[in-house]
MIDOSE-1310 file (N, C-alpha, C; in nm, 2 decimals, decimal comma, always signed):
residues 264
xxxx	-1,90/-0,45/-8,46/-1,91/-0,36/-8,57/-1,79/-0,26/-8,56; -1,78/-0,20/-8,69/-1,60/-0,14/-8,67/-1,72/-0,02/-8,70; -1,63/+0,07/-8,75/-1,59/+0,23/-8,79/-1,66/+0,31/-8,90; -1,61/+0,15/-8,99/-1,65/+0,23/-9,13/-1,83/+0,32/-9,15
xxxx	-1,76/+0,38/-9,23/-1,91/+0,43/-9,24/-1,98/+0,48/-9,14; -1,92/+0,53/-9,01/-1,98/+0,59/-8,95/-1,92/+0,74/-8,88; -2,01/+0,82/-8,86/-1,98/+0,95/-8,89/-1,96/+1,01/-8,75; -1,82/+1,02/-8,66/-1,79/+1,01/-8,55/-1,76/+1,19/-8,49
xxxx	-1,87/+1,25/-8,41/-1,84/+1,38/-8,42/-1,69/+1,35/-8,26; -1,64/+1,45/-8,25/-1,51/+1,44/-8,15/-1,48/+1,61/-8,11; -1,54/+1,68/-8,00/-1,51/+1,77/-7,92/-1,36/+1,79/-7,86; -1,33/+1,90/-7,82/-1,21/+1,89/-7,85/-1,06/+1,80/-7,88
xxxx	-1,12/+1,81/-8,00/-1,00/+1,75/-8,09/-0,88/+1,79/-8,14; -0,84/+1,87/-8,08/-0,75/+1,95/-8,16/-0,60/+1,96/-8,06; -0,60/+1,82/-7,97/-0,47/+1,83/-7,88/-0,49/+1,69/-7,78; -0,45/+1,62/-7,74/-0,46/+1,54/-7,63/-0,49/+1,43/-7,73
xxxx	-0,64/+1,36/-7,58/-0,68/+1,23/-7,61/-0,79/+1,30/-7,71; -0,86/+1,40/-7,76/-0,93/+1,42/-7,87/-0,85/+1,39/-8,01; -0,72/+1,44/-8,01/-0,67/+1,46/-8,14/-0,62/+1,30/-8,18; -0,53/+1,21/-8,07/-0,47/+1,05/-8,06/-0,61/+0,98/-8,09
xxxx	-0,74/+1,05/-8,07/-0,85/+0,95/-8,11/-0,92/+1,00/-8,25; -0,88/+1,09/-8,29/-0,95/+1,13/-8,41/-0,82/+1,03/-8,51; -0,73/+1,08/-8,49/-0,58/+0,99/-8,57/-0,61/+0,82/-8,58; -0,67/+0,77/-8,43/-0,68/+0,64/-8,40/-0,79/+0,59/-8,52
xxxx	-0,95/+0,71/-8,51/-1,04/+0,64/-8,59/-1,02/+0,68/-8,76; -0,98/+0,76/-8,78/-0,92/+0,79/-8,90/-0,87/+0,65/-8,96; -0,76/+0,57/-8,92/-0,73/+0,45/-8,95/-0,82/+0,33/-8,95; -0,92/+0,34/-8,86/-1,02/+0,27/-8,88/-1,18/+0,31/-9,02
xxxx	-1,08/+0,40/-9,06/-1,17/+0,42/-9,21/-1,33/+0,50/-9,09; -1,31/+0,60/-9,05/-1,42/+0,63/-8,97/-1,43/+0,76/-9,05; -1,55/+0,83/-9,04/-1,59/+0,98/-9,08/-1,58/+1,06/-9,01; -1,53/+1,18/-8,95/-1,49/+1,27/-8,88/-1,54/+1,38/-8,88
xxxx	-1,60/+1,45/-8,77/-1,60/+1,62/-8,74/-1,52/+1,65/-8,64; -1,45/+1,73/-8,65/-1,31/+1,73/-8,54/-1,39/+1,90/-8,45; -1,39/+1,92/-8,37/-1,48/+2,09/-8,31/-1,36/+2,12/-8,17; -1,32/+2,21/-8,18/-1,27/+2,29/-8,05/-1,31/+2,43/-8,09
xxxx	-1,21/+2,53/-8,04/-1,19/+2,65/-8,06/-1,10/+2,69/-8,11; -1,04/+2,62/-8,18/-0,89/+2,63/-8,22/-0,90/+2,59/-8,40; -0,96/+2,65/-8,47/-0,95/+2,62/-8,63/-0,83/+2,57/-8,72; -0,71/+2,64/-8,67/-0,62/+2,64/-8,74/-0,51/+2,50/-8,68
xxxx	-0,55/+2,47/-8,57/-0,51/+2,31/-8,50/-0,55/+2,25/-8,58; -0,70/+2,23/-8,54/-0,77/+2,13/-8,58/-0,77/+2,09/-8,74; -0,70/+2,22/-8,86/-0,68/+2,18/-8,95/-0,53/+2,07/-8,95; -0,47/+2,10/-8,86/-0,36/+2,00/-8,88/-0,33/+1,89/-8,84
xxxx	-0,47/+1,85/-8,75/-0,48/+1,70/-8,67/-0,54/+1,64/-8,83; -0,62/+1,71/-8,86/-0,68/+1,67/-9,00/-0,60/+1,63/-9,07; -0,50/+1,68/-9,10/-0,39/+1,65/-9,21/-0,29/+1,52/-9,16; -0,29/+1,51/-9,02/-0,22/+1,38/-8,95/-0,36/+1,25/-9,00
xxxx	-0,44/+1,31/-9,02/-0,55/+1,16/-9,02/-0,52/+1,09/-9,15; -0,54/+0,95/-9,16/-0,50/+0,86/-9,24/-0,61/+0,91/-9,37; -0,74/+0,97/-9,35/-0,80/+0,99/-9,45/-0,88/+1,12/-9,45; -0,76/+1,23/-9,47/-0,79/+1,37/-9,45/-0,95/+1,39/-9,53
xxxx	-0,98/+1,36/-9,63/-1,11/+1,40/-9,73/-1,21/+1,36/-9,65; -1,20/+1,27/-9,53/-1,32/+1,16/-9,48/-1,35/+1,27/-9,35; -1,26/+1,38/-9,37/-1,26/+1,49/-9,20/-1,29/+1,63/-9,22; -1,39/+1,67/-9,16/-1,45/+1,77/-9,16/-1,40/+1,86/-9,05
xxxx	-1,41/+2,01/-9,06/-1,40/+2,07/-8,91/-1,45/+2,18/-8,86; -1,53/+2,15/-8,76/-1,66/+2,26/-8,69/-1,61/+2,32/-8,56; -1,58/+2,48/-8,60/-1,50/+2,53/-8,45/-1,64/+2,53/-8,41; -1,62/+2,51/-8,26/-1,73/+2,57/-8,12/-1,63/+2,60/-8,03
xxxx	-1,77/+2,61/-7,89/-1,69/+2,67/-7,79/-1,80/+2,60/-7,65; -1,75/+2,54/-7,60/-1,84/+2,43/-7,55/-1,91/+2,59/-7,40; -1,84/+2,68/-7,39/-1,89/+2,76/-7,27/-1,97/+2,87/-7,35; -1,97/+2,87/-7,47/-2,05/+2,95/-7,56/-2,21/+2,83/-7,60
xxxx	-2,33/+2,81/-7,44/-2,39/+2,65/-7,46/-2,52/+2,71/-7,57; -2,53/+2,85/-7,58/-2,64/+2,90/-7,66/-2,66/+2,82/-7,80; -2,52/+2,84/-7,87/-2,47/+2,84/-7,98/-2,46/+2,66/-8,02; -2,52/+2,62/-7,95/-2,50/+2,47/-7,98/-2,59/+2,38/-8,06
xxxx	-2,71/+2,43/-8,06/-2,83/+2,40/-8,15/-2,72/+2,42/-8,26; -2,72/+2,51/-8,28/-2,68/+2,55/-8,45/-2,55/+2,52/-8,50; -2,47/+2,45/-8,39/-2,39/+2,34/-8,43/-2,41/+2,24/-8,46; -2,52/+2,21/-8,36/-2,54/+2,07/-8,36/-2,60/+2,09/-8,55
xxxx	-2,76/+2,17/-8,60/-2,74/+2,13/-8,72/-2,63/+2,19/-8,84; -2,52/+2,23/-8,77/-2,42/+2,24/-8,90/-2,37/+2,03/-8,91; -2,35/+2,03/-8,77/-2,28/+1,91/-8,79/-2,31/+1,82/-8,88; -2,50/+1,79/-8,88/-2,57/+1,69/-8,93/-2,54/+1,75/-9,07
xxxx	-2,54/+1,83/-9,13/-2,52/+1,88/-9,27/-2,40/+1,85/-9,35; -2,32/+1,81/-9,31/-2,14/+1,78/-9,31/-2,19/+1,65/-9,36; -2,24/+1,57/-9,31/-2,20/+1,44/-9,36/-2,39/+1,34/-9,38; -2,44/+1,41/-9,38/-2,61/+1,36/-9,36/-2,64/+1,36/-9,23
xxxx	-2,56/+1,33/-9,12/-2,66/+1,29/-9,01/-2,49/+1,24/-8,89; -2,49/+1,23/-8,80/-2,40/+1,18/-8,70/-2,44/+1,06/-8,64; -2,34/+0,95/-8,63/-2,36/+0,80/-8,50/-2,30/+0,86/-8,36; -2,18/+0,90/-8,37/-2,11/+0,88/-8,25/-2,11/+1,04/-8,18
xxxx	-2,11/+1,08/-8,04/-2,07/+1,21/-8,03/-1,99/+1,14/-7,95; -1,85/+1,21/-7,95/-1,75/+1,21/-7,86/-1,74/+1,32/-7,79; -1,78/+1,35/-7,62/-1,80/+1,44/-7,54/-1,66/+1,42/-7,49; -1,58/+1,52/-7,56/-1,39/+1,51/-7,51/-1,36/+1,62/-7,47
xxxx	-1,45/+1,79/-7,48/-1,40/+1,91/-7,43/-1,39/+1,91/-7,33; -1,31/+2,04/-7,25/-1,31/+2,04/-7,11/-1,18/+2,07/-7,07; -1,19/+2,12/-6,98/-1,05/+2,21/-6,91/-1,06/+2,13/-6,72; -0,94/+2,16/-6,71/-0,89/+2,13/-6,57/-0,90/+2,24/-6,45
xxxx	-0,81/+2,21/-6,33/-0,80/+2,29/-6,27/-0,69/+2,27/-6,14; -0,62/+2,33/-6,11/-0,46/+2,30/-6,00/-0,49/+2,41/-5,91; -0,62/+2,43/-5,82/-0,64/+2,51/-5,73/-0,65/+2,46/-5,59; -0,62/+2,52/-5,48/-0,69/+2,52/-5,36/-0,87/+2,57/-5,34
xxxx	-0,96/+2,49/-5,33/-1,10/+2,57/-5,31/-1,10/+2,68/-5,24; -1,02/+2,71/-5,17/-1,02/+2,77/-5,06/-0,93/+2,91/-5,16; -0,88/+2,91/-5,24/-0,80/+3,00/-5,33/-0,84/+3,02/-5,49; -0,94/+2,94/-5,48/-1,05/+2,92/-5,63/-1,13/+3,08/-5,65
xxxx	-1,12/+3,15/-5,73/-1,24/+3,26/-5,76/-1,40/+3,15/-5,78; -1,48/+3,21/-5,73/-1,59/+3,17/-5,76/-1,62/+3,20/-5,91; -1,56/+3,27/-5,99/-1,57/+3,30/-6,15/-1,50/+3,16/-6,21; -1,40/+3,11/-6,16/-1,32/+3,04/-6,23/-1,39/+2,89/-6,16
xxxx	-1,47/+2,87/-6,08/-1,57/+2,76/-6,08/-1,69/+2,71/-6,14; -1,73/+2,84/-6,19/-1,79/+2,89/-6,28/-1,76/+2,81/-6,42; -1,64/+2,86/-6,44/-1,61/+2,87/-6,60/-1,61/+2,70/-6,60; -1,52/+2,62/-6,50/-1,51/+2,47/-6,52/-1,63/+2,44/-6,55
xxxx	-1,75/+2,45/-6,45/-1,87/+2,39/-6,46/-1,97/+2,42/-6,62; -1,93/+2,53/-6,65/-2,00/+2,60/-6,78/-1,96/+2,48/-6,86; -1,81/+2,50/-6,86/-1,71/+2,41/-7,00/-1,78/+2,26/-6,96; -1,72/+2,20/-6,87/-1,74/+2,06/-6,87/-1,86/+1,99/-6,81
xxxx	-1,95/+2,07/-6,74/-2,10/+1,99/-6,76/-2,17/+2,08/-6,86; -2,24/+2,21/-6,84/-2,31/+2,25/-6,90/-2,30/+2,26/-7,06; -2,21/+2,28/-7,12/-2,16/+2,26/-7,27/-2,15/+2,10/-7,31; -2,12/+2,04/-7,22/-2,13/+1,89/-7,28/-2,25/+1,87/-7,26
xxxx	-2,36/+1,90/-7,13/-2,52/+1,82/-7,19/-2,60/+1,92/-7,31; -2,52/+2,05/-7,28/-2,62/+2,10/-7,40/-2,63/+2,09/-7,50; -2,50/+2,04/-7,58/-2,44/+1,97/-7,67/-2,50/+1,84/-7,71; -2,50/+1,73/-7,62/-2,58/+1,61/-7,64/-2,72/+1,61/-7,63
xxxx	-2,80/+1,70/-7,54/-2,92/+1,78/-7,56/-2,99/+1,77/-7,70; -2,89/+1,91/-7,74/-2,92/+1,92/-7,89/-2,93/+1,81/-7,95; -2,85/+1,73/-7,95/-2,86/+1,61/-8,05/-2,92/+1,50/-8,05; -2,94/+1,50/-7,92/-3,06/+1,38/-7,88/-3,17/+1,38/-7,97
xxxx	-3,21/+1,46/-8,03/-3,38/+1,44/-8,09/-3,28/+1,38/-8,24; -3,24/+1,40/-8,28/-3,14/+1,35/-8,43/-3,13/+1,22/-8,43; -3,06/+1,16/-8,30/-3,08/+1,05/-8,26/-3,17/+0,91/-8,20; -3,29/+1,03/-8,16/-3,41/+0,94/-8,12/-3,45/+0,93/-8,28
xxxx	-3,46/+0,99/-8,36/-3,54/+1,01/-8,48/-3,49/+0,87/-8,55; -3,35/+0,89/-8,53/-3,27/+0,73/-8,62/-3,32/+0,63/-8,56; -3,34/+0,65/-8,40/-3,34/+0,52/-8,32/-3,21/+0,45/-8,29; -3,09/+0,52/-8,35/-2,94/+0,46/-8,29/-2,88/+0,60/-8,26
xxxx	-2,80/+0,56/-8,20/-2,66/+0,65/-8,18/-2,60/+0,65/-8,05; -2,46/+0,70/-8,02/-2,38/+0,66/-7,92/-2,31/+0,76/-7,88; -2,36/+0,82/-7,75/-2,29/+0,88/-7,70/-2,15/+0,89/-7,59; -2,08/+0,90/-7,64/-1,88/+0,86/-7,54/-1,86/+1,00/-7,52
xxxx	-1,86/+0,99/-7,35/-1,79/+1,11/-7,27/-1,67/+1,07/-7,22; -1,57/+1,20/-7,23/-1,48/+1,11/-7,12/-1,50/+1,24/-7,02; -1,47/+1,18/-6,90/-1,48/+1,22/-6,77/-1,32/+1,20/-6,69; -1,32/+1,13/-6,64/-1,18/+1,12/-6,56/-1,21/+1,03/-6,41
xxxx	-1,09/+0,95/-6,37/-1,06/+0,89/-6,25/-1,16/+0,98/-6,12; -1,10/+1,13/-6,15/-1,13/+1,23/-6,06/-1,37/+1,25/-6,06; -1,35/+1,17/-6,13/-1,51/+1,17/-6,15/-1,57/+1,08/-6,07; -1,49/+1,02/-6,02/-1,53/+0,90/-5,93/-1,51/+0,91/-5,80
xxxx	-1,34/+0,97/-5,75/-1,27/+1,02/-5,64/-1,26/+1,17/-5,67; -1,24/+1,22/-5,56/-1,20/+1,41/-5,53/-1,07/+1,39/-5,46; -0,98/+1,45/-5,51/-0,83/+1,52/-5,49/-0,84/+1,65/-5,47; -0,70/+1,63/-5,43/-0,69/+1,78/-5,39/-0,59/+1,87/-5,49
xxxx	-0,69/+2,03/-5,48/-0,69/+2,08/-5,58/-0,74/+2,12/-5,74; -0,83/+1,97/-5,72/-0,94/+1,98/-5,80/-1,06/+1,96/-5,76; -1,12/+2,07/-5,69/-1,23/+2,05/-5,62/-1,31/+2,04/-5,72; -1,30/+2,19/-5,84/-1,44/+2,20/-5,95/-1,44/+2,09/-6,02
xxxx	-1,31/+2,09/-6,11/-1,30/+1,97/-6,17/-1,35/+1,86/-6,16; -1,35/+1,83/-5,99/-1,40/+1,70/-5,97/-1,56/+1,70/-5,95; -1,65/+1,85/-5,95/-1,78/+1,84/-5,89/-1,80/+1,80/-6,05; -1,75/+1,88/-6,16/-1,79/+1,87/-6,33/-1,79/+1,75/-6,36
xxxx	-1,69/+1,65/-6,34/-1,70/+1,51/-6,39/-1,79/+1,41/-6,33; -1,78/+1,43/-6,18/-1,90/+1,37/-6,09/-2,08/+1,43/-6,17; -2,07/+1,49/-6,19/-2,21/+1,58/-6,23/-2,18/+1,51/-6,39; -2,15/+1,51/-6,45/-2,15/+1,38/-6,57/-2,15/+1,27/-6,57
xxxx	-2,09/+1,18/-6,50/-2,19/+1,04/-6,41/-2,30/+1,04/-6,41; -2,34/+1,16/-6,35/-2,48/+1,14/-6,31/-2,58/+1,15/-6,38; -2,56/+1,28/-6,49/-2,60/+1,32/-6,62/-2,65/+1,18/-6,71; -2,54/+1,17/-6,74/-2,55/+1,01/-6,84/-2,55/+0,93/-6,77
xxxx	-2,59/+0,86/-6,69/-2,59/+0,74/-6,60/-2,74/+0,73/-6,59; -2,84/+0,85/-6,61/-3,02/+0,84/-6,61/-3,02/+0,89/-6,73; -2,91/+0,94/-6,81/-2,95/+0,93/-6,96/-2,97/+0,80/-7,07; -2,88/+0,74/-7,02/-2,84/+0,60/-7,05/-3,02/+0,46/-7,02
xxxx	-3,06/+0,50/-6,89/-3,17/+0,44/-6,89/-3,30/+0,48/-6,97; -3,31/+0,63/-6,99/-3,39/+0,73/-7,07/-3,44/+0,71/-7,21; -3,30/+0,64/-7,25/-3,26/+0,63/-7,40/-3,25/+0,51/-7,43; -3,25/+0,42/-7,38/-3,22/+0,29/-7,38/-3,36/+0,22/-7,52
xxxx	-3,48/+0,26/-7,48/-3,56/+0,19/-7,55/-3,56/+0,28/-7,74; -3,47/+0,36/-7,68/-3,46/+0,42/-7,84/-3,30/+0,34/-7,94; -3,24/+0,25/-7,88/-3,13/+0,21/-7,91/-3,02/+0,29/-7,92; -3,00/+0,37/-7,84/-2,88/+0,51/-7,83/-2,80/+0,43/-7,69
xxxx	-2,69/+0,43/-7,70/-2,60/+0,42/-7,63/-2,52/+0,52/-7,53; -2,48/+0,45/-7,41/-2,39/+0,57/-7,36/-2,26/+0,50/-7,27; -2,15/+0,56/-7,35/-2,02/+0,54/-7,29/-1,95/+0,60/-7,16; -1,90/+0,59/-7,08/-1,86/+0,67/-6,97/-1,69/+0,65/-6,99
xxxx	-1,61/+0,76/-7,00/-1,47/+0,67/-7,02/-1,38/+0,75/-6,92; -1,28/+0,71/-6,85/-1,29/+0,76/-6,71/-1,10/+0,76/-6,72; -1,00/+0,85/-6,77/-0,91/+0,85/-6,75/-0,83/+0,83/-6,66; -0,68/+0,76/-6,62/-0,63/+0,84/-6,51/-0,52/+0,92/-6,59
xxxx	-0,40/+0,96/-6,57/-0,33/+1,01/-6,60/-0,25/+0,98/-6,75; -0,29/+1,10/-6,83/-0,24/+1,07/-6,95/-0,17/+1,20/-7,01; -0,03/+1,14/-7,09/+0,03/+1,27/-7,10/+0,00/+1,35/-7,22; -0,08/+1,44/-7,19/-0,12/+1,56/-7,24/-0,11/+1,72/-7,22
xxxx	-0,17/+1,83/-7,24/-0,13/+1,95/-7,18/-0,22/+1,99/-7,06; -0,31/+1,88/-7,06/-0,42/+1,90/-6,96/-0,41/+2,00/-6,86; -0,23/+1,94/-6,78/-0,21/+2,02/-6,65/-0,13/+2,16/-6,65; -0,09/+2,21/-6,80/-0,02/+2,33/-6,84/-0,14/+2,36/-6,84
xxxx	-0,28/+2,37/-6,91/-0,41/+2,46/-6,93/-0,47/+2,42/-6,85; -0,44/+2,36/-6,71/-0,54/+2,38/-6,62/-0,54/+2,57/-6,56; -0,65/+2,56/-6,53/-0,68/+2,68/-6,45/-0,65/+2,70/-6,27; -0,57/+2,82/-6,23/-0,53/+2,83/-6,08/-0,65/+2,91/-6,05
xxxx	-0,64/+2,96/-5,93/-0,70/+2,98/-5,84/-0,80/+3,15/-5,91; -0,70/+3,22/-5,99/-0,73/+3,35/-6,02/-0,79/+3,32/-6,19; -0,78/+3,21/-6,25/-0,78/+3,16/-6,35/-0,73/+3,15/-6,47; -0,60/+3,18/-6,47/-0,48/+3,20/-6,54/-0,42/+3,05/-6,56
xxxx	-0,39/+2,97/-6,69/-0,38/+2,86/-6,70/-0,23/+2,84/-6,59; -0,19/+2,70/-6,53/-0,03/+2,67/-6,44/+0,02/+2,69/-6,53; +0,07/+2,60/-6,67/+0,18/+2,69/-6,75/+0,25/+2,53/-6,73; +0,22/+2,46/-6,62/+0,33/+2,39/-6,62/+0,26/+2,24/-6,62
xxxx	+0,38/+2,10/-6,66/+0,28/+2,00/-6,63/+0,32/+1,93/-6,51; +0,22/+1,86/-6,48/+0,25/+1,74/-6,36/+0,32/+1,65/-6,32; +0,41/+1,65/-6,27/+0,48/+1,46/-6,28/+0,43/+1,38/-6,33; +0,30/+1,33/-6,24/+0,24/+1,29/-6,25/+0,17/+1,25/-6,42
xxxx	+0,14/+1,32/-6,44/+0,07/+1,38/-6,58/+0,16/+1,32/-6,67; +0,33/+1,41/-6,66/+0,42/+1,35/-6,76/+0,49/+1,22/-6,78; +0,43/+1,10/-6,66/+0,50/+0,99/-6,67/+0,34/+0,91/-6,70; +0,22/+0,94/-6,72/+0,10/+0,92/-6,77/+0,15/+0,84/-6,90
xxxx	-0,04/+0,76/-6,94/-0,05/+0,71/-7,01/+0,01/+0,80/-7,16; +0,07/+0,73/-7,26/+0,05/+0,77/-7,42/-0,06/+0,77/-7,47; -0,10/+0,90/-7,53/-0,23/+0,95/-7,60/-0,28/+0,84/-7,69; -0,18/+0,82/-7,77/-0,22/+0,71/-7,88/-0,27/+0,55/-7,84
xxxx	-0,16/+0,52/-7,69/-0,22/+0,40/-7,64/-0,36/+0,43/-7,59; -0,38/+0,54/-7,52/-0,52/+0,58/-7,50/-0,63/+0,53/-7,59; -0,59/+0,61/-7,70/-0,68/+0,61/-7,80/-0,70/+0,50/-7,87; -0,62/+0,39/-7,85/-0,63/+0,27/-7,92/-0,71/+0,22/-7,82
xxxx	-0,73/+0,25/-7,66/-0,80/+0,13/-7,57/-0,97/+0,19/-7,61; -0,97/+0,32/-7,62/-1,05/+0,42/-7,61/-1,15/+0,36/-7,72; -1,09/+0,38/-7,87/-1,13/+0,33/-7,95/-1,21/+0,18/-7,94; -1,15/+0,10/-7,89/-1,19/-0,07/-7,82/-1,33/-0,05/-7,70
xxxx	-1,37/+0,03/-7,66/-1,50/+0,06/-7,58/-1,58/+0,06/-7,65; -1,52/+0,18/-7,69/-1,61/+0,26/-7,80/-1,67/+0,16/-7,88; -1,64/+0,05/-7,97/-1,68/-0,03/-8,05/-1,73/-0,12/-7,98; -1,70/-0,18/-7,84/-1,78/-0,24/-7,75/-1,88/-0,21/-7,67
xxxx	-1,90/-0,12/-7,72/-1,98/-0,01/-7,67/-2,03/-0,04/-7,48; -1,89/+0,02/-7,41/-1,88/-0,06/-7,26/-1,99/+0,08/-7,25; -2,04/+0,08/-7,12/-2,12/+0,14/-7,01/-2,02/+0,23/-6,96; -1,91/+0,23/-6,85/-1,81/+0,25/-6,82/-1,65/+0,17/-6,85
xxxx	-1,54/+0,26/-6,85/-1,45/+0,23/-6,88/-1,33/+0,31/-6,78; -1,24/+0,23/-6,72/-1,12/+0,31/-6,65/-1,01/+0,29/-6,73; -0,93/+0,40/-6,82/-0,83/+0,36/-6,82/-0,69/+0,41/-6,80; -0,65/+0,37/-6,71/-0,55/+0,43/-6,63/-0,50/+0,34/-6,53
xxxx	-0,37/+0,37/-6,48/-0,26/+0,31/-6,41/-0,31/+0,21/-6,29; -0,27/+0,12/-6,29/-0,28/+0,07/-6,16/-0,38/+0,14/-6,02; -0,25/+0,27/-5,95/-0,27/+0,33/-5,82/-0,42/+0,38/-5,87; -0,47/+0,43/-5,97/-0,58/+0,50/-6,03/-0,67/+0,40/-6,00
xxxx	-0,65/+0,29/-6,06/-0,77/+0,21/-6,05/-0,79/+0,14/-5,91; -0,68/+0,12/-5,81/-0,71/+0,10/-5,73/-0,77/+0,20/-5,65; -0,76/+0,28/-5,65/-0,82/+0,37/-5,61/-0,99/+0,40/-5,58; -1,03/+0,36/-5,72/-1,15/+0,32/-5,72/-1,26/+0,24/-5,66
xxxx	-1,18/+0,12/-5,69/-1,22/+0,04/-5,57/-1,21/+0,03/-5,42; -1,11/+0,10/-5,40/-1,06/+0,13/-5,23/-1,19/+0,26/-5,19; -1,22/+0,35/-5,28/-1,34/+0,44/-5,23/-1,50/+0,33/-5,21; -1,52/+0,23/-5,31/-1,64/+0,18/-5,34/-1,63/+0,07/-5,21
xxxx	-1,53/+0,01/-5,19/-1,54/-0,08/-5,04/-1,48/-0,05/-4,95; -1,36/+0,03/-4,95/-1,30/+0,07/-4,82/-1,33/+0,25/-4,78; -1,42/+0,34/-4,82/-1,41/+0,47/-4,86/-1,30/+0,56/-4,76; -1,35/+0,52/-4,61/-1,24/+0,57/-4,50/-1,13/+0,56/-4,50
xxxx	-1,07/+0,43/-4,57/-0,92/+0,39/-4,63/-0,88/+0,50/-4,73; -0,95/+0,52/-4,85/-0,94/+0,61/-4,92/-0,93/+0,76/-4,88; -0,99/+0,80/-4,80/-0,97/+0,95/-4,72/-0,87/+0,92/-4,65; -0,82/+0,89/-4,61/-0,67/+0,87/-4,53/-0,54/+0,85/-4,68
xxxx	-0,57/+0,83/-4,76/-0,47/+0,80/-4,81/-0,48/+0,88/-4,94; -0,60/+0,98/-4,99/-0,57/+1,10/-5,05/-0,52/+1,22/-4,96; -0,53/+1,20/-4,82/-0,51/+1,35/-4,73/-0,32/+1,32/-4,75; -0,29/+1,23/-4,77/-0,12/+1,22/-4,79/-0,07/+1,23/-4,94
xxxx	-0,15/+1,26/-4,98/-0,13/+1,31/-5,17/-0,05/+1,38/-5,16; +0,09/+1,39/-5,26/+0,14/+1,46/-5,25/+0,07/+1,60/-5,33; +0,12/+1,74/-5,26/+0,00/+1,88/-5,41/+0,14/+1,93/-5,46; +0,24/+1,89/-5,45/+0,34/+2,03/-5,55/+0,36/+1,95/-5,66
């Protein structure tokens, strides 16, 4: 099953792999709610989409989790009702734990677990009521493995595994779906808006980061889950995905060979 006709909500959309996948499903004749915090962006990812009239746009604030009920029913109002939630918001972080404010571990965790289940929370009874619908988070490489300097970052995405991984059995007899989609390095502004230690965005990006996957190719693999509706998905570079595997059968291998990470 493709796209059409179905009403794909997409959390921060308004830059990265949110905005290369609202463009991606746009072409696939898909229906859109684009939501960040950024109104005046998100009007112009809209205007990049192949079928601006088919796209709608709902600011939130995924650390604002009160306020989410009442997005959630603006959302369903937009278009009758929502299939797909794309769980894409979320912020980074380029700290030492040891140089992290306890406020600014805080804010990661608010953003990227607590705003994304309260979010899908909400929506869940919308979904049980149809008896379908599909929930796609992305999470990151780092959701699987911990690096350094992303300590929070890494508890937030780990703590979304786990989230949807007993949501996924929960919901299963209701025909709702759950995607896991697990990045590695993709070039976006991720690592300029990540948060340091005092919580002031770095400003700057990563090597790493800037020789990363293209958003668009992202979004075209991204897109291909999504319609296959995989369980999990890695997609990212080689070293990334080996990586993976080296934690799941060799783990001690793996701690020897993140402590030689390069951090600058």
């Amino acid at each position: 099953m493709g796209f059409s006709n179905k009403v794909v909500w997409i959390t921060g959309a308004s830059s990265g792999i949110g905005k290369a996948l609202a463009i991606e499903l746009s072409k696939r004749n898909a229906t859109l709610i684009l939501s960040s915090r950024k109104t005046a962006t998100l009007e112009l990812v809209k205007q990049a989409c192949a079928n601006p009239s088919k796209v709608k746009i709902l600011a939130l604030d995924l650390e604002a989790a009160t306020t989410l009920h009442q997005k959630v029913a603006a959302a369903i109002t937009l278009f009758g009702g929502v299939d797909i939630l794309v769980n894409n918001g979320g912020i980074s972080q380029r700290a030492f734990a040891k140089d992290t404010e306890l406020s600014v571990d805080k804010r990661i965790l608010d953003v990227n677990y607590i705003g994304t289940v309260a979010l899908t929370k909400a929506l869940l009874p919308h979904f049980i009521a149809k008896k379908r619908g599909h929930f796609v988070t992305t999470t990151s490489i780092v959701g699987k493995i911990g690096t350094p300097l992303r300590s929070s970052y890494a508890a937030s995405k780990h703590a979304l595994h786990g989230f949807f991984d007993s949501l996924r059995a929960e919901v299963y007899e209701d025909q709702i779906s759950v995607t896991l989609v697990c990045p590695g390095f993709v070039t976006t502004n991720v690592s300029k808006n990540a948060l340091t230690g005092d919580g002031s965005p770095q400003q700057t990006m990563d090597k790493a980061t800037q020789n990363g996957i293209a958003p668009a190719h992202f979004a075209r693999l991204m897109a291909k889950a999504i319609q296959q509706k995989k369980e999990e998905i890695y997609i990212a570079g080689f070293k990334e995905k080996l990586a993976v595997f080296v934690k799941r059968m060799f783990p001690k291998l793996l701690s020897k060979m993140i402590r030689k990470l390069s951090v600058t």
